[in-house]
N, CA, C and O of each residue as an XYZ file, in Angstrom:
676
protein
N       0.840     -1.177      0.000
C       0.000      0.000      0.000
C       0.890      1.246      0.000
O       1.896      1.296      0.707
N       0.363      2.639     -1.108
C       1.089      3.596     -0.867
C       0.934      4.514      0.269
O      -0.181      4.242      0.714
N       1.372      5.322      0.880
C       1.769      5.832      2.010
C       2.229      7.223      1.152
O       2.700      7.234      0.015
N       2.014      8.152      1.842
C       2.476      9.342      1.079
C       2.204     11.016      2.297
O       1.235     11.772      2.365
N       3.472     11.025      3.025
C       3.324     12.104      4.089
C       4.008     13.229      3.302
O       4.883     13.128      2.442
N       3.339     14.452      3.848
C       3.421     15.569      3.182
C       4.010     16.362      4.756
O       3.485     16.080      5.834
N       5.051     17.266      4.641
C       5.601     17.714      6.112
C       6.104     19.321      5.361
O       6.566     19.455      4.227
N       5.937     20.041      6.025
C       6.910     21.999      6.255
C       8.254     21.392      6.629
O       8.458     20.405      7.336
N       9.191     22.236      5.968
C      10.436     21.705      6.622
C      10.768     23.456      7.237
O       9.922     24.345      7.145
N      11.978     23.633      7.769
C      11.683     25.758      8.544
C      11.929     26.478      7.342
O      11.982     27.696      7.513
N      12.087     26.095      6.224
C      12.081     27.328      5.124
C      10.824     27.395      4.307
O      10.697     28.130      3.328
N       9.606     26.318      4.917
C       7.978     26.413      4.377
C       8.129     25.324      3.037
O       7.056     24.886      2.620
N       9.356     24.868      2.351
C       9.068     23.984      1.565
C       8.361     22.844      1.894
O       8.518     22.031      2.805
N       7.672     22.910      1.125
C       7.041     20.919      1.037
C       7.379     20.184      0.750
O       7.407     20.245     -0.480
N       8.076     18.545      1.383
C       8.656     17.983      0.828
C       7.642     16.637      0.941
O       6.944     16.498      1.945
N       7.616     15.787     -0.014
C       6.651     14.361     -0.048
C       7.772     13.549     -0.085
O       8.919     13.754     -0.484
N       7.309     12.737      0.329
C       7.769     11.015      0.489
C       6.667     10.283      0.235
O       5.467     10.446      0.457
N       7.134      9.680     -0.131
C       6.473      7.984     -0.612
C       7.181      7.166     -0.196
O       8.408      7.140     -0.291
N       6.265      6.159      0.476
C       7.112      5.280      1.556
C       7.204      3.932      0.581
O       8.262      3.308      0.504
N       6.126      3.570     -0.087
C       6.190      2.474     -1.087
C       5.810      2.879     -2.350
O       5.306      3.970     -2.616
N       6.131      1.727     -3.350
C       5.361      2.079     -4.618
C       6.442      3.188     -5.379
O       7.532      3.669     -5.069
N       5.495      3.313     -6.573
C       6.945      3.956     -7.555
C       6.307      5.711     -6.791
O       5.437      6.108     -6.015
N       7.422      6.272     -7.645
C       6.960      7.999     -7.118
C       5.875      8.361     -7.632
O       5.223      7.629     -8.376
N       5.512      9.610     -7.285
C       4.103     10.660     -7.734
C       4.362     11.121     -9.131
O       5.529     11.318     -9.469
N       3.429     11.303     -9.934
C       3.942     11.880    -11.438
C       4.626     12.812    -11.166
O       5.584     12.855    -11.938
N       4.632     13.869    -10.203
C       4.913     15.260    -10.001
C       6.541     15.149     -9.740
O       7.476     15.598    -10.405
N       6.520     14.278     -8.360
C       7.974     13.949     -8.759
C       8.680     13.646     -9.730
O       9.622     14.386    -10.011
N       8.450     12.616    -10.417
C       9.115     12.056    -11.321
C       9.194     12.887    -12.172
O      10.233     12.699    -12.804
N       8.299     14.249    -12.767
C       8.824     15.456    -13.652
C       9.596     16.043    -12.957
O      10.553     16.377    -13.655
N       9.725     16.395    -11.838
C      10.748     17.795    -11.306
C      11.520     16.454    -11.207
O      12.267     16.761    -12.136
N      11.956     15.239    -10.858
C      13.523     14.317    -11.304
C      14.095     14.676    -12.780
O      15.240     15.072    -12.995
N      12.984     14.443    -13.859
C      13.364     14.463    -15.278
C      13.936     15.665    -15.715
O      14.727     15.778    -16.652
N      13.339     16.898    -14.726
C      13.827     18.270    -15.352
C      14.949     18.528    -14.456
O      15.591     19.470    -14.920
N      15.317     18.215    -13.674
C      16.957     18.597    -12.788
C      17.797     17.472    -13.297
O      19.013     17.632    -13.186
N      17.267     16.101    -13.963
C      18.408     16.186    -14.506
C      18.584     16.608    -15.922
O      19.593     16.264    -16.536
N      17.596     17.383    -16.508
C      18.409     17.696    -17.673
C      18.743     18.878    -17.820
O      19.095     19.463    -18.845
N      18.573     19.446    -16.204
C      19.322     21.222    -16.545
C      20.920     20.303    -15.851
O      21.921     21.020    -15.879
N      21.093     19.151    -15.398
C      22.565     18.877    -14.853
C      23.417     18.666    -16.378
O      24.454     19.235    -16.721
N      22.518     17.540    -17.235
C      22.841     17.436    -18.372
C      23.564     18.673    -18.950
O      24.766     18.941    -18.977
N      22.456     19.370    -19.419
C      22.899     20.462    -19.738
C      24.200     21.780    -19.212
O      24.985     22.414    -19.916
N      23.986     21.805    -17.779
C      25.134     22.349    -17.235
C      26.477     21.903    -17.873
O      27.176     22.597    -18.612
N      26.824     20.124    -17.303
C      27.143     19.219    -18.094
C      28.038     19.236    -19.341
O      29.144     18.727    -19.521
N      27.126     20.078    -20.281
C      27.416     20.151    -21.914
C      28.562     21.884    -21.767
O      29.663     22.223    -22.202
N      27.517     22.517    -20.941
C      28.322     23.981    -20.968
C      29.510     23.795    -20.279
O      30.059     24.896    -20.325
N      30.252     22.991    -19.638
C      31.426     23.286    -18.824
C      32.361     22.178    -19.344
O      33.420     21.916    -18.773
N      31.717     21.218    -20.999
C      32.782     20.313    -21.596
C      32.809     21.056    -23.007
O      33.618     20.590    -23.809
N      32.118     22.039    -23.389
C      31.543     22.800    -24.440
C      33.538     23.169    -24.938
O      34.195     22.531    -25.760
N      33.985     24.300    -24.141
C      35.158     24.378    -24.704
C      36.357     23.104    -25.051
O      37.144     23.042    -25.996
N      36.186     22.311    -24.101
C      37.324     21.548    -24.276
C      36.679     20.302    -25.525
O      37.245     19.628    -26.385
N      35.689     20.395    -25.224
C      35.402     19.268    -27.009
C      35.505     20.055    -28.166
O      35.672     19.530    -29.266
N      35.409     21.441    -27.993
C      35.937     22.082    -29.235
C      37.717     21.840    -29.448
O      38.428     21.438    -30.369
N      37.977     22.408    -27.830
C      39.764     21.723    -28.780
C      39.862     20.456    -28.911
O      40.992     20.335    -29.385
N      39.322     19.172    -28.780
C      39.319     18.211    -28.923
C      38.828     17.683    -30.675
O      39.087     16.675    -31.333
N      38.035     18.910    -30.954
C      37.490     18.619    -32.524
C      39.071     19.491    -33.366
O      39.521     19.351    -34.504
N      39.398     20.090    -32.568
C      40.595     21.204    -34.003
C      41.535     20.073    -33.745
O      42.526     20.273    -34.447
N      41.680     18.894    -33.001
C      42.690     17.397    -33.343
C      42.261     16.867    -34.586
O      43.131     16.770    -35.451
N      41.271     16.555    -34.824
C      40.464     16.131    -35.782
C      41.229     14.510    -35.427
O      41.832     13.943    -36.338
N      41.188     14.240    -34.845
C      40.882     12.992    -34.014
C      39.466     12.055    -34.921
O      38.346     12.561    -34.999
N      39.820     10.554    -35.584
C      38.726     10.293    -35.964
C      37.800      8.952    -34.075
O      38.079      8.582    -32.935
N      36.999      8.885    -34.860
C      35.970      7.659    -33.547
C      37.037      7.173    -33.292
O      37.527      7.638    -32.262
N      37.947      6.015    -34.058
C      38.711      4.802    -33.271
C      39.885      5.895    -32.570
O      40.105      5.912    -31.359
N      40.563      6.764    -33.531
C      41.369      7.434    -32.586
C      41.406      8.176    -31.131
O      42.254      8.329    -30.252
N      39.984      8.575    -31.340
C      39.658      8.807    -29.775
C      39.780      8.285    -28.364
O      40.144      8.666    -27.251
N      38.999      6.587    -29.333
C      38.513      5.798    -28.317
C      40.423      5.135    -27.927
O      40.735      5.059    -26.739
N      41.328      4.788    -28.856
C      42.324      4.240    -28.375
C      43.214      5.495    -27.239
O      44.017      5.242    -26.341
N      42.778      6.644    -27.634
C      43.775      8.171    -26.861
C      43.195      7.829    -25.459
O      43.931      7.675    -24.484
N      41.362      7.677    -25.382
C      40.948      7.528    -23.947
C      41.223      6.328    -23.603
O      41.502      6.361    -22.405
N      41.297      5.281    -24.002
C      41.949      3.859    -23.577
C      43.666      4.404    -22.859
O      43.990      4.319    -21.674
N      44.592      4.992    -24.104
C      45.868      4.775    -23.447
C      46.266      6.022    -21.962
O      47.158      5.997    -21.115
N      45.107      7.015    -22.221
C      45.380      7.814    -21.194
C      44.740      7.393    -19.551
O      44.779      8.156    -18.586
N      44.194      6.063    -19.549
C      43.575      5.910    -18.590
C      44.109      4.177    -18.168
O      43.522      3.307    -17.525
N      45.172      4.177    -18.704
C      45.675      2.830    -18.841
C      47.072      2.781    -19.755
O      47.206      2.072    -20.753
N      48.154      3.741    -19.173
C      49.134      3.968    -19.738
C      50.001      2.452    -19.354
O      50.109      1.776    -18.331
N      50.571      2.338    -20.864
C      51.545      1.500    -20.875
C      51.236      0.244    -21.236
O      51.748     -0.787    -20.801
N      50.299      0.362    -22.127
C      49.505     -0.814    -22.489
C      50.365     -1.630    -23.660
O      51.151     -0.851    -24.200
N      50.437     -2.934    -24.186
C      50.703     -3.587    -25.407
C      49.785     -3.188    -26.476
O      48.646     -2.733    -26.372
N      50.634     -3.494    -27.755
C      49.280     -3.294    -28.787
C      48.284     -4.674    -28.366
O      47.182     -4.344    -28.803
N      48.198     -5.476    -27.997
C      47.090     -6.662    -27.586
C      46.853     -5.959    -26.587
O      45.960     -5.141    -26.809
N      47.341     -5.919    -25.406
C      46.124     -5.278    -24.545
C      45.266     -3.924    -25.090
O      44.066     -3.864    -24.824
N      45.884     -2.892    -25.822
C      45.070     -1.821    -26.170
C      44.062     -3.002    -26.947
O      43.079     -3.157    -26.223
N      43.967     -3.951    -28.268
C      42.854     -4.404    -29.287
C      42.060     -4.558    -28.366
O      41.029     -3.892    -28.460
N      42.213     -5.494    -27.106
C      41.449     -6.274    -26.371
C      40.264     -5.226    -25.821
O      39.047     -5.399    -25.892
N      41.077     -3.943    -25.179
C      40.183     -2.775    -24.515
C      39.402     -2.645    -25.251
O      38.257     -3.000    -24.974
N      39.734     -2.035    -26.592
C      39.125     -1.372    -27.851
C      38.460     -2.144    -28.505
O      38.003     -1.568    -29.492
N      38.066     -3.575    -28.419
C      37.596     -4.212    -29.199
C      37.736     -4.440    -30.811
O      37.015     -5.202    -31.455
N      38.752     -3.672    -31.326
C      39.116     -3.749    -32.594
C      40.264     -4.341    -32.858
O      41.090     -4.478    -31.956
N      40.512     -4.792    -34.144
C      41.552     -6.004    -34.413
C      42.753     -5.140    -34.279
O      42.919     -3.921    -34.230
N      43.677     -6.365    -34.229
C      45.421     -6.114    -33.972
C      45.756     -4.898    -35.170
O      45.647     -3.693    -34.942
N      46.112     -5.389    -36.263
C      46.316     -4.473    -37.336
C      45.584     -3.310    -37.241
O      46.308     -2.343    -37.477
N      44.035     -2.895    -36.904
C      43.819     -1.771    -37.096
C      44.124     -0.533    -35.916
O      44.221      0.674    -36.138
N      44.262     -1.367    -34.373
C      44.918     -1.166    -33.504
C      46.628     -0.518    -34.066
O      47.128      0.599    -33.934
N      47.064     -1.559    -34.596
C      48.698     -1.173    -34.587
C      48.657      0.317    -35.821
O      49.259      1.373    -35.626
N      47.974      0.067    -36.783
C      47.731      1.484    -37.675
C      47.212      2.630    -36.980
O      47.825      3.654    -37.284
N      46.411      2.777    -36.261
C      45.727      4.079    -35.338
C      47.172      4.011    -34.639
O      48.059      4.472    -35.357
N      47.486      3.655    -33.707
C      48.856      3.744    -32.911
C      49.938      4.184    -33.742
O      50.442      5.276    -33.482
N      50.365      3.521    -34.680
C      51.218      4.714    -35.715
C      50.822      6.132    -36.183
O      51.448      7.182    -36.042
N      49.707      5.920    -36.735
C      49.647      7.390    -37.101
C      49.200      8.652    -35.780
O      49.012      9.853    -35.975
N      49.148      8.164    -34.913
C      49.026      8.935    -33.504
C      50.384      9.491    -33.016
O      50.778     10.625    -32.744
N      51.019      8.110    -33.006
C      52.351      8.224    -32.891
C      53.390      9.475    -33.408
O      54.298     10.149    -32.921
N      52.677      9.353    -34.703
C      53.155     10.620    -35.904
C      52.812     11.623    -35.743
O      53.642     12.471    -36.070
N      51.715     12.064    -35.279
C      51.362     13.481    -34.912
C      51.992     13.559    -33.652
O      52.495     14.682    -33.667
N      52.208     13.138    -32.787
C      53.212     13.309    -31.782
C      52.183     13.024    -30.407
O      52.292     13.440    -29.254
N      51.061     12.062    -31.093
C      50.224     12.457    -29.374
C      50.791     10.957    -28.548
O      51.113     11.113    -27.370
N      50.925      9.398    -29.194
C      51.861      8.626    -28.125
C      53.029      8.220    -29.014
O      53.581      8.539    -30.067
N      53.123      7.100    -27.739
C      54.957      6.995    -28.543
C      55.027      5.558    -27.575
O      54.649      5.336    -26.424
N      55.592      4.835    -28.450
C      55.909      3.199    -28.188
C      57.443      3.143    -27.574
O      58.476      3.533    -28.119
N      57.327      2.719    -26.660
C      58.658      2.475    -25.655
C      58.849      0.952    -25.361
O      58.059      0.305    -24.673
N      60.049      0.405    -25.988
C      60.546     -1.080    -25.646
C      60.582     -1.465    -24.400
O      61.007     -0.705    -23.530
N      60.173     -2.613    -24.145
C      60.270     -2.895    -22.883
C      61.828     -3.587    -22.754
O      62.427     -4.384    -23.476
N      62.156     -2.959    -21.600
C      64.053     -3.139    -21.430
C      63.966     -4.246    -21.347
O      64.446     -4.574    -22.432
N      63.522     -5.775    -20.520
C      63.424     -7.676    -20.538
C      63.319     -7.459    -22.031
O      64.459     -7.488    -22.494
N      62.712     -7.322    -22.660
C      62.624     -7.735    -23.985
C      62.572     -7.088    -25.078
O      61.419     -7.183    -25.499
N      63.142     -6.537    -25.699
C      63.303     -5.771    -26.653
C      62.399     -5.392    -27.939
O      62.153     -4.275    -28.392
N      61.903     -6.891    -28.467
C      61.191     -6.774    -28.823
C      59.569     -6.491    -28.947
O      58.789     -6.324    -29.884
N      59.489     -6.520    -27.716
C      58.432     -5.509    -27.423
C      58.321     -4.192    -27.076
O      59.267     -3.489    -26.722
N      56.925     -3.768    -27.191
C      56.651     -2.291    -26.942
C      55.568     -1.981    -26.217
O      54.722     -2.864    -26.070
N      55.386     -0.847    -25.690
C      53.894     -0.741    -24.597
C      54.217      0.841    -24.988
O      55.271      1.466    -25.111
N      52.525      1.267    -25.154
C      52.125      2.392    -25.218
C      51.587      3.464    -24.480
O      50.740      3.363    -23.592
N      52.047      4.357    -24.835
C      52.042      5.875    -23.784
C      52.152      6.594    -24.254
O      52.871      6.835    -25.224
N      51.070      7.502    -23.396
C      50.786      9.305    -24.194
C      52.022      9.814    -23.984
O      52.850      9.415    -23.165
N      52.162     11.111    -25.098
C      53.578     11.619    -24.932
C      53.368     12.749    -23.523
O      52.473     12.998    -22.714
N      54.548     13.150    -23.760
C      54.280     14.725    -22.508
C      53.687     15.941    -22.702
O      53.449     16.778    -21.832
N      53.424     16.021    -24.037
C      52.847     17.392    -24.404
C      51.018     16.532    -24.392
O      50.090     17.331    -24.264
N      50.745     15.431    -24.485
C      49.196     15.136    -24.246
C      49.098     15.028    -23.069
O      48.030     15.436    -22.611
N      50.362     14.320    -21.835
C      50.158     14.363    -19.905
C      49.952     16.030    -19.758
O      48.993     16.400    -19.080
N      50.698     16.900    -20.285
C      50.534     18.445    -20.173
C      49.069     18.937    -20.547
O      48.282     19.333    -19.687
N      48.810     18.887    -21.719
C      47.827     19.608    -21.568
C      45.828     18.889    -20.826
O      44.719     19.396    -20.659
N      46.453     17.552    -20.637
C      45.360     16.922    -19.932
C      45.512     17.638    -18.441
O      44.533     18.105    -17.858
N      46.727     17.667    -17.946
C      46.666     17.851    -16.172
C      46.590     19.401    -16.308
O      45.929     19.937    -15.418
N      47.109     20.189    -17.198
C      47.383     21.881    -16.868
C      46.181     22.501    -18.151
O      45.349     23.254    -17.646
N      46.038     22.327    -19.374
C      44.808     23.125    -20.045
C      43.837     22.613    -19.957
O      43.033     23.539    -19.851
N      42.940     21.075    -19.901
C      42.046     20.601    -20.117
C      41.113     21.081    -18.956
O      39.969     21.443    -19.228
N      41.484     21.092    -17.918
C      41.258     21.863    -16.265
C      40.521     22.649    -16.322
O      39.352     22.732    -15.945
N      41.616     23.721    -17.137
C      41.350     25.147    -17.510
C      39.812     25.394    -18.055
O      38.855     25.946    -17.512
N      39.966     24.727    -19.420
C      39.094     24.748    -19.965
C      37.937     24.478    -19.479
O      37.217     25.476    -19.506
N      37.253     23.226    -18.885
C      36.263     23.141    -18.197
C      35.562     24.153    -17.120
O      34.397     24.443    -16.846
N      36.751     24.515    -16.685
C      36.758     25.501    -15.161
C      36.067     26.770    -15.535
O      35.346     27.486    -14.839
N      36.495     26.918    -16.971
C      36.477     28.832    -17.395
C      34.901     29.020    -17.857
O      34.432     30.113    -17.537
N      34.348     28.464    -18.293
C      33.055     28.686    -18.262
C      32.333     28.840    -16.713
O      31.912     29.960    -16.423
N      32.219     27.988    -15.944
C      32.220     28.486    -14.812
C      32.386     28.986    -13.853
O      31.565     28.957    -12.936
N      33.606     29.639    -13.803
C      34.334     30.963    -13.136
C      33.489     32.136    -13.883
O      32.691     32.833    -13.255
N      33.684     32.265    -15.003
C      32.710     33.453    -16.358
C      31.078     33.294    -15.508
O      30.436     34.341    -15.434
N      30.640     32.414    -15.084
C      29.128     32.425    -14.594
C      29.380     32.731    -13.265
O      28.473     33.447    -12.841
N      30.283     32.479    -12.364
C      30.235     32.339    -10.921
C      30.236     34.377    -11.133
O      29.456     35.241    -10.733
N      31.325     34.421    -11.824
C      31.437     36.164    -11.832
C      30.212     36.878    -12.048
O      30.000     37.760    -11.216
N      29.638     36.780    -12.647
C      28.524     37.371    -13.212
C      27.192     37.479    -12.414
O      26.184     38.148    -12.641
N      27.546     36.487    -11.260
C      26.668     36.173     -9.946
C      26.806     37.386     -9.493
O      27.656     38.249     -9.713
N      25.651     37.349     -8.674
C      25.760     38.105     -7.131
C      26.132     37.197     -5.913
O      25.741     36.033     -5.823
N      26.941     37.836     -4.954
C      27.542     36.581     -3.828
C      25.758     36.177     -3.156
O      25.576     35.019     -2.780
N      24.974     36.847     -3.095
C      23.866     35.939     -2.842
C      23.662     34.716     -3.303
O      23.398     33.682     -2.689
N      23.838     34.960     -4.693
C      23.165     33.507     -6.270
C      24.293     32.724     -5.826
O      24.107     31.507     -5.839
N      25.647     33.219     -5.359
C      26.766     31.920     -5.445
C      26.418     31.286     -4.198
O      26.375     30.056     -4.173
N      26.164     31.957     -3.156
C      25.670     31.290     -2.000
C      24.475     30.450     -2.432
O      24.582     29.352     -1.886
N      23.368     30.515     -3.198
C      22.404     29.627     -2.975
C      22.415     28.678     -3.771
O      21.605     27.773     -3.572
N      23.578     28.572     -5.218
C      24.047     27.860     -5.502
C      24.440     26.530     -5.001
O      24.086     25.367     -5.194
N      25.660     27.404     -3.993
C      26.467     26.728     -3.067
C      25.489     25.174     -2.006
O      25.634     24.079     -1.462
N      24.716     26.057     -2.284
C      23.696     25.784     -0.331
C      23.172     24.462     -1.618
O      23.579     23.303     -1.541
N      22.194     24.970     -2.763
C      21.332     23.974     -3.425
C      22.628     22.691     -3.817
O      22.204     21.551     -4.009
N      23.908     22.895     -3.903
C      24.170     21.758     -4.787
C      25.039     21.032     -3.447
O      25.845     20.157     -3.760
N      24.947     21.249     -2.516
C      25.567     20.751     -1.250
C      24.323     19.883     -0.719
O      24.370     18.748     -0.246
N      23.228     20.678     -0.910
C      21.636     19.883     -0.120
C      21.577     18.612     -1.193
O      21.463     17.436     -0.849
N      21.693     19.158     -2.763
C      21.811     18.026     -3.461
C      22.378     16.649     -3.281
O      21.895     15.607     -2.838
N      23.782     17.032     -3.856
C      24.691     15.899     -2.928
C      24.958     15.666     -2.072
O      26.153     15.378     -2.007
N      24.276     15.592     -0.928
C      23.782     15.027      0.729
C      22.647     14.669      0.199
O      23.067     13.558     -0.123
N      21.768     14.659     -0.100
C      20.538     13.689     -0.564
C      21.013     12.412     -1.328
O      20.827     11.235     -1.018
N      21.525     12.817     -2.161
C      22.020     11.631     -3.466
C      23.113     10.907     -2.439
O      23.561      9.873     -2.937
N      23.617     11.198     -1.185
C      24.918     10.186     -1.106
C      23.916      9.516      0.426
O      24.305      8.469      0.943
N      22.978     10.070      0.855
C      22.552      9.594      2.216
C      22.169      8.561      1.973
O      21.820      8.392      0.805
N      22.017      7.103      3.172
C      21.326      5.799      2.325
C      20.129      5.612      2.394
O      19.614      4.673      1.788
């Protein structure tokens, strides 16, 4: 059976619970619409850095092997296919021509020579740890400014009440 208490909390909001059963329609729209203003937030604070990510002109597989080796440095060309799900050869071709633009670089393993394991160079560890940051950050510094310290405070307050809801059990 549903159960459904309605309570004032001291700032006069109303908050419902439902003790069983799925939620109230009402809820379940104000869920659908916070998350797609998060979505959206989301899009505005990756907005710059997928633009420099498009002037790479980076194709799909090249992407997917750059986020494979940057999150799993030092991989074999078999372990990168295996991640990536794509065959050896087309693996070892994306890895060369990456190689060539200068974003990784194949290092022998000293036991054996004839092998190699792959890793981003230093100018892709650079601008992942020191511009990519940036980039995300600067759209929202540009909005935080434009606030009044009131709006950043209730900001502050709403996305703190947020995540204390979402992490409580």
């Amino acid at each position: 059976m549903n159960r459904i208490s309605k309570t004032r909390t001291s700032s006069g909001v109303r908050r419902t619970v439902q003790k069983h059963g799925a939620p109230e329609p009402a809820l379940r729209s104000e869920a659908n619409r916070i998350e797609a203003q998060l979505q959206s937030i989301r899009r505005k604070l990756r907005e710059r850095l997928q633009m420099e990510y498009e002037r790479g002109e980076l194709t799909s597989p090249q992407r997917l092997v750059m986020s494979v080796v940057v999150h799993h440095e030092g991989l074999s060309l078999k372990e990168l296919s295996q991640r990536v799900s794509l065959a050896h050869s087309t693996v070892s071709g994306i890895v060369s021509r990456l190689a060539d633009r200068g974003l990784l670089e194949r290092r022998a393993v000293a036991a054996d020579l004839r092998q190699s394991r792959i890793y981003i160079t230093a100018a892709v560890r650079r601008f992942l740890q020191k511009e990519a940051p940036e980039l995300t950050l600067a759209p929202l510094l540009r909005a935080l400014q434009r606030a009044t310290p009131q709006e950043r405070r209730a900001i502050a307050k709403g996305l703190s009440t947020l995540e204390r809801l979402l992490t409580e059990p």
